[in-house]
ZAMARGU-4260 file (C-alpha; in steps of 0.2 Angstrom, whole numbers, plus 5000, padded with zeros to 4 digits):
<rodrens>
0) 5000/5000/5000 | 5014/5012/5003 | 5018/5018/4986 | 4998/5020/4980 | 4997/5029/4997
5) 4996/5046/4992 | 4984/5043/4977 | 4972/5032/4988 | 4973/5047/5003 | 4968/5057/4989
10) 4953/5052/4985 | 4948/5045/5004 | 4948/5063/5010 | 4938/5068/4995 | 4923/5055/5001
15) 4925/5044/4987 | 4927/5023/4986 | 4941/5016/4978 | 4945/4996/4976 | 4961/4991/4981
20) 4968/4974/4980 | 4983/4967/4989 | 4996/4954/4987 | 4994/4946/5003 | 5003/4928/5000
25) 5015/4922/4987 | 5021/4908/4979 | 5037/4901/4969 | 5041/4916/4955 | 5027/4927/4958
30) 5033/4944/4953 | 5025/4955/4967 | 5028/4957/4984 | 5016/4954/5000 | 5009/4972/5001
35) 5011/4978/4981 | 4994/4984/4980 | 4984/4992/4965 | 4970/5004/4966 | 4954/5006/4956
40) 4948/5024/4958 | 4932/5032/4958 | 4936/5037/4939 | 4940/5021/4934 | 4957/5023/4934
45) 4972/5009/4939 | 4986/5015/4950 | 5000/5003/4957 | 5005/4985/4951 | 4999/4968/4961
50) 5010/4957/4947 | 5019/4966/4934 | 5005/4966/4922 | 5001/4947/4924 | 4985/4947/4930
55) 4980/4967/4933 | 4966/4967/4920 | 4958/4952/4931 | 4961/4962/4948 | 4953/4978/4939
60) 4937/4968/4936 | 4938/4962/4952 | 4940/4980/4961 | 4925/4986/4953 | 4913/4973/4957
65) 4920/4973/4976 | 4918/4991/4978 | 4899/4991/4971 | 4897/4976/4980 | 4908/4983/4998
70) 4911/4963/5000 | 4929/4961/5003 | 4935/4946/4991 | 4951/4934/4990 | 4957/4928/4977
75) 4971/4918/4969 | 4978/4921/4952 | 4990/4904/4948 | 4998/4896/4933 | 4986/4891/4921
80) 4965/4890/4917 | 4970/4871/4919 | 4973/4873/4937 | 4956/4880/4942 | 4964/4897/4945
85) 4955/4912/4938 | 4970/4919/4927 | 4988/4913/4922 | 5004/4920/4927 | 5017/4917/4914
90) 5031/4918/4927 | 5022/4901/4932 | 5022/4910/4950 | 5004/4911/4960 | 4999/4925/4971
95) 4984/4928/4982 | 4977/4945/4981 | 4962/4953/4995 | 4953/4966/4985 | 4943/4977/4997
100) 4931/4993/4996 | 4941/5008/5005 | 4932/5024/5011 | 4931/5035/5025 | 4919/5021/5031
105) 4927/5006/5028 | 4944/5011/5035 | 4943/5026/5045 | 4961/5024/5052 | 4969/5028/5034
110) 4973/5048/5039 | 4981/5042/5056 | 4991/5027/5049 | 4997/5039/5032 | 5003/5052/5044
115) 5012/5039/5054 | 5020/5034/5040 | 5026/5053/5033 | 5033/5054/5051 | 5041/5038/5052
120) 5033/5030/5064 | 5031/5013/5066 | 5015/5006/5064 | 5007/4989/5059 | 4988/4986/5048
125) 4982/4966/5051 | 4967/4963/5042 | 4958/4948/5040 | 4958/4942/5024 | 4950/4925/5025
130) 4939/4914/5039 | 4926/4902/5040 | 4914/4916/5047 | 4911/4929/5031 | 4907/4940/5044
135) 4926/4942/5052 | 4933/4945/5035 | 4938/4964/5033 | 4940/4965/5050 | 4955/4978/5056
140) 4964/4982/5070 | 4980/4995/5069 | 4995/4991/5077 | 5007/5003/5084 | 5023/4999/5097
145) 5020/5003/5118 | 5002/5007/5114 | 4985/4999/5115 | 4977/4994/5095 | 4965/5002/5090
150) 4950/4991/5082 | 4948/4973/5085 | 4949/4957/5072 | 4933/4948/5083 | 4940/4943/5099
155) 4953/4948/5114 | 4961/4930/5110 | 4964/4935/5091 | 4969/4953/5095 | 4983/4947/5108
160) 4990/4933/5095 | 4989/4945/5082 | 4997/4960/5093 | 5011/4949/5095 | 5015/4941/5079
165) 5013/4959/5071 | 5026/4968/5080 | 5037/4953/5077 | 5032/4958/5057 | 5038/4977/5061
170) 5052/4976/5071 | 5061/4968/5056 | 5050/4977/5042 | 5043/4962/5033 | 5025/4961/5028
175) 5015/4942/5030 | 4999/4934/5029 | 5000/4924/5047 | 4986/4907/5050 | 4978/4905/5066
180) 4962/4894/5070 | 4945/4903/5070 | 4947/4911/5087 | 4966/4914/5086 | 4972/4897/5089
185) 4992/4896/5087 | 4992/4879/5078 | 4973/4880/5072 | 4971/4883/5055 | 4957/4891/5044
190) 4959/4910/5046 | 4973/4922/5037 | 4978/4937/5044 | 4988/4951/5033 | 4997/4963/5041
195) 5007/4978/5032 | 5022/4981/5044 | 5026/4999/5039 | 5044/5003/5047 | 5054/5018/5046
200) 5063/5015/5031 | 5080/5005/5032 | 5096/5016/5034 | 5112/5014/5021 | 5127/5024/5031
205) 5140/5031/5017 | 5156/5036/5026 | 5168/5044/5014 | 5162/5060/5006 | 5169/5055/4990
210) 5163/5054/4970 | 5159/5035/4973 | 5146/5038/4989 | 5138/5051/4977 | 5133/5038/4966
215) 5128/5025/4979 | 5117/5037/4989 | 5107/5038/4977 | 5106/5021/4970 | 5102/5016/4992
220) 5087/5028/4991 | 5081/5021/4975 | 5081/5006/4986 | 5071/5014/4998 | 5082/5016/5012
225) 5086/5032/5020 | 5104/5037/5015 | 5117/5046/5027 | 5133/5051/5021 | 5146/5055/5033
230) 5164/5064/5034 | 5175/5072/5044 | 5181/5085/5031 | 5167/5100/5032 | 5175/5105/5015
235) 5169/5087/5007 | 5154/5083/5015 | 5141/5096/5009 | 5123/5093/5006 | 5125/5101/4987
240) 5139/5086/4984 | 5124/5073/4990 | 5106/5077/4983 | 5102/5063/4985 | 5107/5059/5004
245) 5093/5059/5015 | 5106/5069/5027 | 5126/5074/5027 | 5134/5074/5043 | 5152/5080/5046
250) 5158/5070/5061 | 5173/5057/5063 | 5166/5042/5055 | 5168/5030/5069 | 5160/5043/5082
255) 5145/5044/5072 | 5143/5025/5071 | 5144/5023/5091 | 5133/5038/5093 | 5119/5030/5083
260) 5120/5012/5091 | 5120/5020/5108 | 5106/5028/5102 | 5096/5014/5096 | 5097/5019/5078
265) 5107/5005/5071 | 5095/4987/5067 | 5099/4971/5057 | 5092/4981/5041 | 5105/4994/5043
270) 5118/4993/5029 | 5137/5002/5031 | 5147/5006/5015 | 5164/5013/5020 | 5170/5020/5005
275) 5186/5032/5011 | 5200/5019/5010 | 5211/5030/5020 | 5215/5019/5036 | 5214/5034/5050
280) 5197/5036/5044 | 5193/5014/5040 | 5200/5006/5054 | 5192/5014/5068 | 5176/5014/5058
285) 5178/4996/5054 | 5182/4992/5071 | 5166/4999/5078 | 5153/4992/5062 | 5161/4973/5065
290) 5158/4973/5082 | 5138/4977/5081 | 5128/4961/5081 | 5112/4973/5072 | 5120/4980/5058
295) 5116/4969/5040 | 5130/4971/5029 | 5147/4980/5031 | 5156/4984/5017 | 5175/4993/5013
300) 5181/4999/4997 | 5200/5000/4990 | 5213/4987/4979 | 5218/4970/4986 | 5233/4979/4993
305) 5222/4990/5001 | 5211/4977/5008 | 5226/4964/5013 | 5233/4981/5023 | 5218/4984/5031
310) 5215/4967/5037 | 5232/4967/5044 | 5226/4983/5055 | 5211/4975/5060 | 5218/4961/5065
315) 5232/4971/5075 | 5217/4981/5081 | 5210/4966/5090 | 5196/4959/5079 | 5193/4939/5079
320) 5192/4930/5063 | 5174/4929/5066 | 5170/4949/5064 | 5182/4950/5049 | 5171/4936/5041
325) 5158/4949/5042 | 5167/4962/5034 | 5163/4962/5011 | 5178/4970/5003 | 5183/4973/4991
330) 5165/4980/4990 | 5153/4973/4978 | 5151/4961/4965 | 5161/4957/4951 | 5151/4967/4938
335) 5168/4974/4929 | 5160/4991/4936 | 5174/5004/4933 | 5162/5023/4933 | 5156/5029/4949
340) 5137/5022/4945 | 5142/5007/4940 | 5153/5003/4956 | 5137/5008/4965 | 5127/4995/4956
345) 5140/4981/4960 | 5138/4989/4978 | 5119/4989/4977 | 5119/4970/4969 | 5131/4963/4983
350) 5118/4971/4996 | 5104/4963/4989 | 5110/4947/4986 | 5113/4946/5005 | 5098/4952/5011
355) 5088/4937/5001 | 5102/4926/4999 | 5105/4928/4981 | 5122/4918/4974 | 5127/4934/4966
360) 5126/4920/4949 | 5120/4925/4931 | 5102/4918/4932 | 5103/4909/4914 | 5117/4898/4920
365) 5106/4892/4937 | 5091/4879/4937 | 5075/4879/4948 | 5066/4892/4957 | 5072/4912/4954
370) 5065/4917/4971 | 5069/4906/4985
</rodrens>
């Protein structure tokens, strides 16, 4: 929902009913994420994706007859006609979709949860997509760390496991579809629960105020994360060097990096990319980012001489074999990247590839599923 979030605000505050379907569940190569969601307006017009292209004209249908309808639907889009699904994906991947009718009646929360979002505030939606009862589908209940939810799914025995298993969802930013027996059962089975875990964006941590970080900021925020570059040289580390950082900071790079961990800042989606390759500024950086069990990926740019002498100095520095394993230099994958933008791609891919456990491998030269 986040990124038809503006247009669907939009149109909410103006009164008016919009069909919105959601991924909620995947399966094998479907090209769509849990939460890719796709709007049909009070226009008739499409906004957002649920597949790429695959199955959108199905979902549009859909859409229109839910919101004249207001009876929340799911529905699952597969591999062929053959298989009793209602359209074919030709990436041979099968997806779920929850189509719903949104309005100020309908879901009333959406302002509160939109600006939650613009501020960065965590906050967690868990909506009942299927059950054996008609009458508990559509049900909502918002979700927001320390405080109570607001809304119920149908009972205080749902609402706790939900509660729970959502803020599991949020605190490492993933959306899911989780199963529970009618009345919230933990190993009962028969209704699905979607919840959309909206977390502050991830953070990518640039130190070295340099050409290269230029280039990967603003790859990292076409990612999505929020992007901080960061340099002790005030001369180097300006905001008009780095459109596209979410923030410059001018600070001694390992001070910063302790600062932000002591200050809770720093999570197991955080990514560092220390791309100065001077070893005043690298070591004591290095020292501090392999040392945090959070942080999801450290990386370090320079030669193989480079990276042989900084090892040395890490090594001297008192690092165990176990935090240099950590450590991803020279940085990147072997892309033959040589331009500041493609050495940010290479950086971007190695990232990526850890975070879903990709082999970093051309995919023509690999058998069976693409998306583990």
């Amino acid at each position: 929902m986040r990124e038809v979030l503006p247009q669907l605000l939009a149109w909410w505050e103006a009164g008016e009913s919009v069909g919105m379907g959601t991924v909620v569940a995947t399966f094998r190569s479907a090209p769509r994420p849990p939460g890719a969601s796709m709007l049909v307006g009070p226009d008739a017009s499409a906004v957002g994706s649920v597949s790429g292209g695959c199955v959108e004209g199905a979902v549009y249908d859909l859409a229109q007859t839910v919101t004249a309808s207001g009876t929340p639907t799911l529905q699952r889009y597969g591999v062929s006609d053959d298989d009793a699904f209602a359209v074919g994906l030709t990436c041979g991947g099968i997806l779920d979709v929850y189509v719903e009718k949104v309005d100020r009646e309908t879901f009333p929360e959406l302002a509160d949860i939109a600006a939650d979002i613009e501020a960065g505030r965590p906050v967690a939606v868990a909506t009942v997509v299927d059950h054996p009862d008609p009458a508990y589908v559509g049900r909502r209940t918002v979700i927001r760390p320390d405080e109570s939810p607001t809304g119920s799914l149908g009972s205080q025995r749902i609402d706790d496991a939900v509660r729970d298993d959502a803020l599991g969802l949020l605190a490492s930013g993933h959306n899911g579809t989780l199963s529970y027996g009618p009345d919230g059962e933990r190993r009962g089975e028969g209704m699905r629960v979607f919840v959309w875990a909206f977390a502050p964006a991830p953070r990518m941590l640039v130190f070295g105020a340099i050409d290269f970080a230029a280039a990967v900021a603003r790859v990292g925020g076409f990612l999505g994360y929020h992007v901080t570059v960061c340099d002790a040289r005030p001369v180097f580390a300006t905001t008009s060097r780095f459109p596209g950082a979410d923030e410059v900071v001018v600070e001694w790079p390992h001070r910063y990096l302790a600062a932000e961990q002591e200050a809770g800042r720093i999570d197991a989606r955080t990514v560092v990319a220390v791309l100065t390759h001077d070893p005043k500024f690298d070591v004591p950086l290095l020292e501090v980012a392999l040392r945090l069990p959070e942080v999801g990926y450290v990386g370090a740019m320079g030669s193989r001489r480079t990276h042989d002498d900084r090892m040395e100095r890490l090594r001297e520095a008192g690092l165990t074999e176990d935090e240099l394993a950590r450590l991803r230099s020279p940085i990147g994958l072997d892309l033959g990247a040589r331009t500041p933008e493609e050495t940010a791609i290479s950086i971007a891919a190695e990232i990526v590839a850890g975070r879903w456990g990709g082999s970093g491998e051309p995919l023509g030269t690999l058998s069976g599923r693409i998306h583990a």
